[in-house]
N, C-alpha and C positions, 0 to 999 in steps of 0.2 A: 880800405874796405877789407872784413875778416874773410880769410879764404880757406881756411881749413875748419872742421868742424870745431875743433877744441878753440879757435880766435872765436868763431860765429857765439859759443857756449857763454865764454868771458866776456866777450861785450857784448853780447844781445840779451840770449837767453837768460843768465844768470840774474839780467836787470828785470825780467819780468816777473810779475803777479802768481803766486804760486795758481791761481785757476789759470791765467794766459797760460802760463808754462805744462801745464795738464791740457789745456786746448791744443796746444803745439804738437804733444807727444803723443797727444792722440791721431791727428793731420798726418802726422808721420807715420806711424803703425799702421794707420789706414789705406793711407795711399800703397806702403811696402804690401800689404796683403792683397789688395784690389790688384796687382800688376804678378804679385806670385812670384817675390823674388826668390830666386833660387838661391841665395846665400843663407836664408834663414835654415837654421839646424832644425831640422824637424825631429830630429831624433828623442826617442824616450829616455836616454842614457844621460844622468847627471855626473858631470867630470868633479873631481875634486875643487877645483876653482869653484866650478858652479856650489859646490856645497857650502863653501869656506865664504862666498859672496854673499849668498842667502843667509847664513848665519849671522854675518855680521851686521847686514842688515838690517835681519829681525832683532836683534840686541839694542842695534841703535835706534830703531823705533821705540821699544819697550821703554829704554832709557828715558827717552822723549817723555811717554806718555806717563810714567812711574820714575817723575825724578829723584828722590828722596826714595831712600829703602825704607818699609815700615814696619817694624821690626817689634 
């Protein structure tokens, strides 16, 4: 049985339905907020990581949705 989060990922989550897996993530952020956990960064302050993450992100989305450049 997977006991850290990254095993749970690899063999559960990853085998799910991208809606199952947006139902999950939502279960989770729900519950983390209904209890008010105080590890979450409330802060207004974006770190470079945060920048560097979200960029890459939005890149690899666009990619997705604009695979071929049309030029």
């Amino acid at each position: 049985m997977p006991t850290t989060a990254q095993e749970i990922y690899t063999e559960v989550v990853r085998n799910l339905s991208l809606t199952e897996r947006l139902r999950l993530a939502n279960l989770i952020l729900n519950d983390l907020v209904e209890k008010n956990v105080s590890v979450i960064d409330r802060s207004d302050t974006w770190t470079e990581d945060d920048r560097t993450d979200i960029t890459s992100f939005s890149l690899q989305y666009a990619a997705m949705l604009f695979p071929e450049s049309q030029d």
